[in-house]
N, C-alpha and C positions, 0 to 999 in steps of 0.2 A: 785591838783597834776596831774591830767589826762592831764588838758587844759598843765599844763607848759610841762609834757612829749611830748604834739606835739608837742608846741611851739620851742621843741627843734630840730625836726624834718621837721619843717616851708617851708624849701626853697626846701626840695624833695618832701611835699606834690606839691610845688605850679608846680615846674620842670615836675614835672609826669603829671599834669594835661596839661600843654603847651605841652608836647610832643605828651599825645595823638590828642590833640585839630589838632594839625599840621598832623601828622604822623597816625592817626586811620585809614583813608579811604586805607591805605597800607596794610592791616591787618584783615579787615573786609568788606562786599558789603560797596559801597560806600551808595548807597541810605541806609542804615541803617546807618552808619558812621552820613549823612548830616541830615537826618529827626529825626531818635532819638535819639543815642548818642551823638551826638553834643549839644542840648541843658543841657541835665543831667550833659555836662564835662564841659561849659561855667557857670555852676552851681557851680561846684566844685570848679573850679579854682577861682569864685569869694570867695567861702568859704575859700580855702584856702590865699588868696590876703588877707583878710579880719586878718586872722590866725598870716600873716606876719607883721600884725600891732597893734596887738592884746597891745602891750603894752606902747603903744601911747591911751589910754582910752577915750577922746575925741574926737581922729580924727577916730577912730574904730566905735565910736559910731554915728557919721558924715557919714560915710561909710556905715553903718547899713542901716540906716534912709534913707539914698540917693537911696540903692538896693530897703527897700520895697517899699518909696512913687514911686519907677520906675514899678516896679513890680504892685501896686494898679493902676495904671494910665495908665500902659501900658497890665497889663494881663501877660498872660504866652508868649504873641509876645515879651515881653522883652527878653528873652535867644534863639528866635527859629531865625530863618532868613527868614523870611518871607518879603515880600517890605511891609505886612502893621502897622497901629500902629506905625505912625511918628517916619520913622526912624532912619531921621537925628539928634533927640531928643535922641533917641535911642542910636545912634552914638555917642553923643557929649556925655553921661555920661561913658558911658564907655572909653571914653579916658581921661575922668576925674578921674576917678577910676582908671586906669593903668598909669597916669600921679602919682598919690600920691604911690600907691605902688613898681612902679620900682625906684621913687627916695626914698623909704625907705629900696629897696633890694642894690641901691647904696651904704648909708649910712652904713648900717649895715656890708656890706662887706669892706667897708672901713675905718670902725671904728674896724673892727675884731683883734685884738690883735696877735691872733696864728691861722694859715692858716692851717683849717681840713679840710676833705672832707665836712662838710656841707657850710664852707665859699666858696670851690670851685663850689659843688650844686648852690649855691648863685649867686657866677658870673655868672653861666650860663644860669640863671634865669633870671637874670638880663637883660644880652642882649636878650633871645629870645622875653623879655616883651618889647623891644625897638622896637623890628620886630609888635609882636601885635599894637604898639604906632604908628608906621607909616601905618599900616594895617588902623584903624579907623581915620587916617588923611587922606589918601589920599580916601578913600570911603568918606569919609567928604567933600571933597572937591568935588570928582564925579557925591554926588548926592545935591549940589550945583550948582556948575557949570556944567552938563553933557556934557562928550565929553572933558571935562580937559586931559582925557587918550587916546591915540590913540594907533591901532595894532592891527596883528593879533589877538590877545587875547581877545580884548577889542572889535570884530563886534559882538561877539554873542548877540543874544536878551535875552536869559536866564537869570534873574538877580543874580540867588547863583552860577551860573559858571563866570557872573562879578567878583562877588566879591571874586570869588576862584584865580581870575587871579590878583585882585587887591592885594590879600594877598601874594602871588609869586611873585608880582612884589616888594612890601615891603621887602622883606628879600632880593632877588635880588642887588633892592639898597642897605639895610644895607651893605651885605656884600662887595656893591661895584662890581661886575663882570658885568652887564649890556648886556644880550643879546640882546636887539635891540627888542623884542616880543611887548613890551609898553613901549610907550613913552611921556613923559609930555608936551601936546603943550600949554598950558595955562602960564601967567607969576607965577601965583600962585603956580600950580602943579608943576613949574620950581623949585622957591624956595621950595618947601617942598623937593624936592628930594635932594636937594642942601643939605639941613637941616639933614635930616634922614642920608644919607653918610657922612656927617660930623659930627653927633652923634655919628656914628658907630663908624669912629677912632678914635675921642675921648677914646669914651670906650677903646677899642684894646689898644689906647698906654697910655693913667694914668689909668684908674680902673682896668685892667689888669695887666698891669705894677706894680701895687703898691701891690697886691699881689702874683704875681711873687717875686718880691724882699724880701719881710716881708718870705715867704716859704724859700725861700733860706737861708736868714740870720737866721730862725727857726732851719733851716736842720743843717746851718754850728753847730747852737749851742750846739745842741744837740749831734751831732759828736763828740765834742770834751766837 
């Protein structure tokens, strides 16, 4: 009874944790924000990722297994940011992890029936998890290919202020505005950004859209 009471609650668990993941160091010293909070909220929000799928039984438990063999293999450098404990390894699950959960926060909101505040929590989740999805592509690719990114942003030698800048430049794209701060000179780093902007208005105009509409026609119903 407890698990289905979250479960019903799923997508403001997951939302709250993205927001502080993004948005903590606003709110709190940063070096606390990046060194300790940060892994306990990358913690959570897997918890919660996890929560969001909770009733897909086999892919839950797919998910499960994938966190601890990460977690036995890699230690506690799996949730911290650290450059050691093979990152790229590091990298590539967690975009495998947020690859099956943002197309289960899709589905669900676009299987929604009646548009409440938790299917709109949903959508919102939804995209900011597209911004994390390009977040570990394009670090993906960086520490691949280094030097894929150029910019101001991108001279520092500090690696968690790279990747503070690599995660700015992610949502940057998503949302399309593009300051000019970093810029993808590789063919590869080309096509991702190509990709992640043209994910984003996908989203914006059908998964968007399609509950925009279902709300409306709910609204009109119920009016009359």
């Amino acid at each position: 009874m407890k698990l289905k009471n979250l479960y019903l609650h799923r997508f403001e668990f997951f939302l709250i944790t993205q927001a502080f993941i993004l948005f903590g160091s606003l709110f709190v010293p940063y070096d606390f924000h990046e060194n300790i909070l940060l892994p306990i909220l990358f913690l959570l929000n897997t918890c919660a990722g996890i929560l969001l799928i909770s009733k897909k039984k086999k892919l839950m438990w797919f998910l499960i297994l994938l966190i601890l063999a990460s977690l036995v293999v890699f230690g506690s450098s799996m949730i911290t940011r650290t450059t050691e404990g093979n990152l790229l390894a590091r990298m590539s699950i967690y975009f495998v992890f947020y690859i099956i959960v943002t197309w289960n926060i899709v589905q669900q909101v676009w299987g929604a029936q009646y548009v409440n505040k938790n299917v709109i929590m949903g959508l919102m989740s939804g995209y900011i998890a597209l911004g994390f999805l390009a977040f570990f592509l394009f670090l993906s690719i960086e520490l691949v290919a280094p030097g894929s990114f150029e910019g101001v942003l991108m001279s520092q030698h500090d690696f968690d202020l790279r990747a503070d800048s690599i995660m700015y430049y992610a949502y940057i794209t998503l949302l399309t505005i593009g300051y000019g701060e970093i810029i993808p000179v590789t063919s590869i780093a080309q096509k991702a950004a190509i990709l992640v902007g043209l994910l984003g208005q996908f989203y914006m105009v059908i998964i968007t859209a399609v509950v925009v509409e279902k709300y409306i026609r709910h609204s009109t119903k119920d009016k009359t």
